[in-house]
C-alpha positions in Angstrom: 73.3 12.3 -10.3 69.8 11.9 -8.7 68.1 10.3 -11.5 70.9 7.6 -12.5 70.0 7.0 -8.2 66.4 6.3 -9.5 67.0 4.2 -12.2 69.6 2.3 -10.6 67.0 1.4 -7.6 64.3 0.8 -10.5 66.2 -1.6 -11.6 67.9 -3.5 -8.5 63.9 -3.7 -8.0 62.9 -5.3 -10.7 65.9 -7.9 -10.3 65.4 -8.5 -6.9 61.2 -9.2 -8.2 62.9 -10.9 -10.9 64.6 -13.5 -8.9 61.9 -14.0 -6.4 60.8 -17.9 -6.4 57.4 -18.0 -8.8 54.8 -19.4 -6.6 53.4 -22.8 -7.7 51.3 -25.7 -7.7 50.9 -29.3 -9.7 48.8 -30.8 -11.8 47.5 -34.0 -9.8 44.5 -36.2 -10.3 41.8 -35.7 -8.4 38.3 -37.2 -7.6 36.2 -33.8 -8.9 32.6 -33.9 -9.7 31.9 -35.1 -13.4 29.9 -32.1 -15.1 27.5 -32.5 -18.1 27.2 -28.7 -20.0 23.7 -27.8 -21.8 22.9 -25.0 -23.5 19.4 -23.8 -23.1 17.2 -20.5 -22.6 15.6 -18.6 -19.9 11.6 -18.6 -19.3 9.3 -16.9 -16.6 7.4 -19.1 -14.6 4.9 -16.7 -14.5 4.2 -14.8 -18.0 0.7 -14.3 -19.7 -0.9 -12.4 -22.0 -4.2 -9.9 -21.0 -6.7 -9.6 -23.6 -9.9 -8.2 -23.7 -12.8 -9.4 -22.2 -15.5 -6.5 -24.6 -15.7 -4.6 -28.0 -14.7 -0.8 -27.2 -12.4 1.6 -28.3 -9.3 2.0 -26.1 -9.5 5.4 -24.1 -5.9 5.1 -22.4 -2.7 3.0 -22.0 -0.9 3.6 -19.1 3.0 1.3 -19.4 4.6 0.2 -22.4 7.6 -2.2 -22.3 9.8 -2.4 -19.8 7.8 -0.5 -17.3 7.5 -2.3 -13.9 3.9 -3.1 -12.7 2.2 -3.5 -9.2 -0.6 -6.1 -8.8 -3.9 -4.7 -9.3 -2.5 -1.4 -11.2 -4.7 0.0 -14.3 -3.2 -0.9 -17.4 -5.5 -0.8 -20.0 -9.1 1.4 -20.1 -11.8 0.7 -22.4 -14.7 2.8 -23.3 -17.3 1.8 -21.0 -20.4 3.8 -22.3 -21.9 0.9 -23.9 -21.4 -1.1 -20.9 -22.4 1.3 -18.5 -26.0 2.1 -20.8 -26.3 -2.0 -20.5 -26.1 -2.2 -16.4 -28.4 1.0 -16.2 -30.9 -1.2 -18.2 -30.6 -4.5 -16.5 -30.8 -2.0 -12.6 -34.1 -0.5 -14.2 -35.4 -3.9 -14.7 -34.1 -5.2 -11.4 -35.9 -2.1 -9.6 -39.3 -2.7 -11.9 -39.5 -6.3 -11.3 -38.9 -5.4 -7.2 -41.7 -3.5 -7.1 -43.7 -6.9 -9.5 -43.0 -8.7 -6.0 -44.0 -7.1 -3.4 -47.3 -6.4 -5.3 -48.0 -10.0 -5.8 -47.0 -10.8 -2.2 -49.5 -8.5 -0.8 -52.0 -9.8 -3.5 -51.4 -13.5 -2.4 -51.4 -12.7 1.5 -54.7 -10.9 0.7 -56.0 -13.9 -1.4 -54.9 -15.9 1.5 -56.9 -14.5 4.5 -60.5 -14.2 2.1 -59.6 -17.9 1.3 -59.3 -18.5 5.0 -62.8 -16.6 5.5 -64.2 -18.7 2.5 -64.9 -15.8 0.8 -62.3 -16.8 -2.5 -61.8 -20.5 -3.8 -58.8 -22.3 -4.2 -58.5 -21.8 -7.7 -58.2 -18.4 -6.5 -55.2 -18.8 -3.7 -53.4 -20.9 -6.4 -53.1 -18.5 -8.8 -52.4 -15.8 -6.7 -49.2 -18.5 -5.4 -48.3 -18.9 -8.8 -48.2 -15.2 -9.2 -45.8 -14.5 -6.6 -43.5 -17.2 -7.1 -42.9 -16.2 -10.9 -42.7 -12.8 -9.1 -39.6 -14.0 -7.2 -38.0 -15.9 -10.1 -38.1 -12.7 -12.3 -36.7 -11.2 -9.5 -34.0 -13.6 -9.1 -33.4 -13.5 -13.0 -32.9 -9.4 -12.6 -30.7 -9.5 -10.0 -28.2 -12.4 -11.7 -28.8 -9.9 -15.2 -27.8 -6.9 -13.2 -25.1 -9.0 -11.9 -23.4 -10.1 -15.0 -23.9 -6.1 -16.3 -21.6 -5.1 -13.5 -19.2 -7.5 -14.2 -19.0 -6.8 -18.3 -18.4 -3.0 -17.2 -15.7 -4.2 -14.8 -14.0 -5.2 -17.7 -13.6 -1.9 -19.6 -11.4 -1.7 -16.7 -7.7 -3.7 -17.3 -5.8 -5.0 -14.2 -2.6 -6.5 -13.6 -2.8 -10.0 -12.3 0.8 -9.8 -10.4 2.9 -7.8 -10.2 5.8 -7.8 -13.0 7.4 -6.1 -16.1 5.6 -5.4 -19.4 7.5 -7.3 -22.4 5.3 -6.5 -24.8 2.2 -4.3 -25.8 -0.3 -5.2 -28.8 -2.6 -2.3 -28.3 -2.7 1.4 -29.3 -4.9 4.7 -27.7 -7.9 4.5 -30.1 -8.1 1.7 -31.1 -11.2 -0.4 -31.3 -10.9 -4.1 -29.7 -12.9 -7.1 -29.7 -12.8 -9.9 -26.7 -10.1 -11.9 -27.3 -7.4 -9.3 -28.7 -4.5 -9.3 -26.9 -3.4 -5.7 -25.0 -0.5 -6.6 -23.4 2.3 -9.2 -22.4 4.0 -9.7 -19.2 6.3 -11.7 -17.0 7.0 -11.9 -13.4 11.1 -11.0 -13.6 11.5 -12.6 -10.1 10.6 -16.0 -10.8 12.7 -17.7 -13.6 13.7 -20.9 -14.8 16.2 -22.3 -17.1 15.2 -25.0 -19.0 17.4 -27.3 -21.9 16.1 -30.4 -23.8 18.7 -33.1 -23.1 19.0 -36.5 -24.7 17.4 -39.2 -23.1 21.3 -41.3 -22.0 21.8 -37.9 -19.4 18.6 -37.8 -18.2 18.8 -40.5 -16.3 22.1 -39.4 -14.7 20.3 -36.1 -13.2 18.9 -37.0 -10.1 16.0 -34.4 -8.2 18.0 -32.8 -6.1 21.5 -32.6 -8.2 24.2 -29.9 -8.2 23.3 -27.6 -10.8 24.9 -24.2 -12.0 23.0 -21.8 -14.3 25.7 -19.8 -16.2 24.9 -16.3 -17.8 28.1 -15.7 -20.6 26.5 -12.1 -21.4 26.4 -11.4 -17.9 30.0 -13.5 -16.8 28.1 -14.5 -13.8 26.9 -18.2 -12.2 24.4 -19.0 -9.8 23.2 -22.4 -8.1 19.8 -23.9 -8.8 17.2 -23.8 -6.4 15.7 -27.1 -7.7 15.6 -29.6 -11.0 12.5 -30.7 -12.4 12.7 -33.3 -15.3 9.2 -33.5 -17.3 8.0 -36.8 -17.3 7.8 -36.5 -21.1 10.2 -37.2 -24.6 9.9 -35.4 -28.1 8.9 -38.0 -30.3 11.3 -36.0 -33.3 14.3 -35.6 -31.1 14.1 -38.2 -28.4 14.9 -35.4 -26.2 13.7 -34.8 -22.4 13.0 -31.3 -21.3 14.8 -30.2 -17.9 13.5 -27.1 -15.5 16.0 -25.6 -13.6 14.3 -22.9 -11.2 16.9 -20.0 -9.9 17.4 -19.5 -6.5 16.4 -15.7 -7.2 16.6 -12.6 -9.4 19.6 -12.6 -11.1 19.8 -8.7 -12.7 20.4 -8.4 -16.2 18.1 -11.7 -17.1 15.0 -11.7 -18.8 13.1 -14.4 -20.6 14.5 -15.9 -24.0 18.2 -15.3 -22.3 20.5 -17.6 -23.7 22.0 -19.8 -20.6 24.3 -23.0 -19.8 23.3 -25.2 -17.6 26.5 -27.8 -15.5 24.7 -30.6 -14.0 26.5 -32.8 -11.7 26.2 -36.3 -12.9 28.8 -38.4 -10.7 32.6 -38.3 -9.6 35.2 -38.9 -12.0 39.2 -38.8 -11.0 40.2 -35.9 -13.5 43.7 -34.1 -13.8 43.5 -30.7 -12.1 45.3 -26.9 -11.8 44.4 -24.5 -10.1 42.3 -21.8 -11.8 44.5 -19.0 -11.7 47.2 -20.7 -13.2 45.5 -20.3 -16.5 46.8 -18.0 -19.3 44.6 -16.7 -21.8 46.6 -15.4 -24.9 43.7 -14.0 -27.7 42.6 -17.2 -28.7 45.5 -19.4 -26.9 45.2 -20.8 -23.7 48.6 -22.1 -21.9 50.2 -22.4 -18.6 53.6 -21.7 -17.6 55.5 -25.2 -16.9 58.1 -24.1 -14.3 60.5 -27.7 -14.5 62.4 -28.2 -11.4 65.4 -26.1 -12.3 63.6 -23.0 -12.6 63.6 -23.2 -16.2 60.3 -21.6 -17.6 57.9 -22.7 -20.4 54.9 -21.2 -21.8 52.7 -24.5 -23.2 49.3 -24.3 -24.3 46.8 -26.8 -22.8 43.8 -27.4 -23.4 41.3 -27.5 -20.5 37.6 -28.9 -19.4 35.3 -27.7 -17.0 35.4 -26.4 -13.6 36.3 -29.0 -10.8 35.4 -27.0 -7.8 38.0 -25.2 -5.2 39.2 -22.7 -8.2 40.3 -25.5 -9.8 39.8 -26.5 -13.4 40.4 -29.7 -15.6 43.2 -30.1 -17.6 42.2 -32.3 -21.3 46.0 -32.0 -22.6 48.9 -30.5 -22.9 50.1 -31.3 -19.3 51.3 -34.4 -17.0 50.8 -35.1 -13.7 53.1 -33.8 -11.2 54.6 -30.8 -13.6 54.6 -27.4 -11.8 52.7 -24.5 -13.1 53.3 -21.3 -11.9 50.3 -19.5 -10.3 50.8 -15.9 -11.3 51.1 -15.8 -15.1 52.0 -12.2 -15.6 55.1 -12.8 -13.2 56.2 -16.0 -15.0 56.0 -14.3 -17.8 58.0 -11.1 -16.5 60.5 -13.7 -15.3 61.0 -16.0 -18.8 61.3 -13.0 -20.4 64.3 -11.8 -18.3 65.9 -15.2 -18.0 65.9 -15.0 -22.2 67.0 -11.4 -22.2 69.9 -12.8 -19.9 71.1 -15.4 -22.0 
């Protein structure tokens, strides 16, 4: 007796849900922004390649891809014997040519005061001058060669310019290098742009500051542009303008050579409008249920256009204005379903 209760309340609740009124709105015409869609791709604004700077064989390799990096952190060592025998050499000659000096500055202040006694000519005091001023340019020439030693053996040690995230790494422990060879690849994941090349009738619909969302499909996520920057520049092949779109910040999951769309705000345009949630998505069928105005339900496909702001979206076909659409599409459909079963 208890459980034909239950089922009998089941079901007076699924009537009474049944015949509740289906919430919903119409389709009206509305002045929405007019949106042009372009595909493009994600690029780092910062992303550069190290190579290096001397011949040596490389002695460790601290990331590999993926691996996050701090500004200034050791990526790459090179062998830095060579280097190091090089700088002791140019310090030796540095110390040597020192000591050159201050022997022919006492010689020439010596010269000076027997000149100044006339005991020397000035034959004498001029070639004891001439002494010490090569004396000081040797010196001078040392000191720039024990200079530019340091700085070749500061390159057997790799830095980080900024801090980022390895993307790719062209060199392996033990092997030899030569300046120029690339070690390793890396982009700065914080400061990204989008960028599209767009035919030259848009461009001149995009203004500087524009509305403009980035959309991510892998990621099912949109973001608002921090700025637009259209290059002053056309392809000669495609008589195509390249547009920069910088993100307002890290977006996770992105990474350079992303696949993106860009919606650019080019005017206002009076478009026919539902609300987004009155959208049904059937496989590969996209409808709306038509609610007429004596409750009679229909499931039509449309056929619909971009966003148009305030969880609305454009209608292309399939409806007119004024028809009702009902605004929960599982309920509507709960509800046609009953009213067939009932006939």
């Amino acid at each position: 007796m208890t459980r034909y209760l239950l089922i009998l309340l089941l079901l007076s609740v699924s009537w009474a849900r049944a015949a509740e009124p289906l919430a919903t709105a119409a389709a009206e015409y509305r002045d929405v922004g007019e949106i042009y869609t372009a595909d493009g791709t994600l690029e780092a604004v910062k992303q550069s390649t190290v190579a290096a700077q001397i011949s040596g064989r490389v002695v460790e390799v601290r990331f590999d891809v993926g691996d996050h990096v701090r500004k200034g952190e050791v990526i790459v060592r090179i062998d830095e014997r060579e280097v190091s025998d090089a700088l002791a050499g140019t310090q030796a000659q540095l110390a040597q040519t020192r000591a050159t000096l201050t022997n022919a500055q006492a010689h020439y202040e010596r010269t000076r005061e027997l000149f100044n006694q006339k005991f020397v000519s000035q034959a004498a005091l001029d070639n004891a001058l001439a002494g010490y001023r090569a004396a000081q340019a040797q010196l001078e020439a040392a000191a720039a060669a024990a200079s530019q030693a340091a700085t070749v053996k500061s390159f057997a040690t790799v830095t980080a310019p900024y801090s980022g995230m390895v993307a790719a790494r062209h060199v392996e422990l033990g092997e030899t290098v030569t300046p120029g060879k690339p070690l390793m690849t890396g982009f700065d994941p914080n400061d990204l742009r989008a960028v599209a090349d767009l035919p030259q009738i848009r461009v001149g619909r995009i203004e500087k500051d524009a509305a403009v969302e980035v959309e991510f499909p892998a990621l099912d996520q949109r973001v608002r542009a921090r700025a637009v920057t259209v290059l002053p520049t056309a392809d000669a092949r495609t008589h195509t303008t390249r547009v920069r779109v910088t993100l307002p910040h890290y977006v996770k999951g992105t990474y350079p050579g992303m696949y993106a769309r860009m919606h650019f705000t080019v005017g206002r345009a009076r478009r026919l409008v539902i609300p987004a949630s009155a959208v049904a998505r059937r496989t590969e069928v996209t409808a709306a249920y038509v609610v007429s105005d004596n409750n009679q339900i229909q499931f039509r496909q449309i056929r619909i256009g971009e966003t148009a702001g305030e969880g609305s979206v454009e209608v292309l076909a399939g409806l007119r204005s004024g028809e009702k659409v009902a605004l929960e599409p599982v309920k509507a459909a709960i509800a046609m379903k009953n009213k067939q079963e009932q006939r």
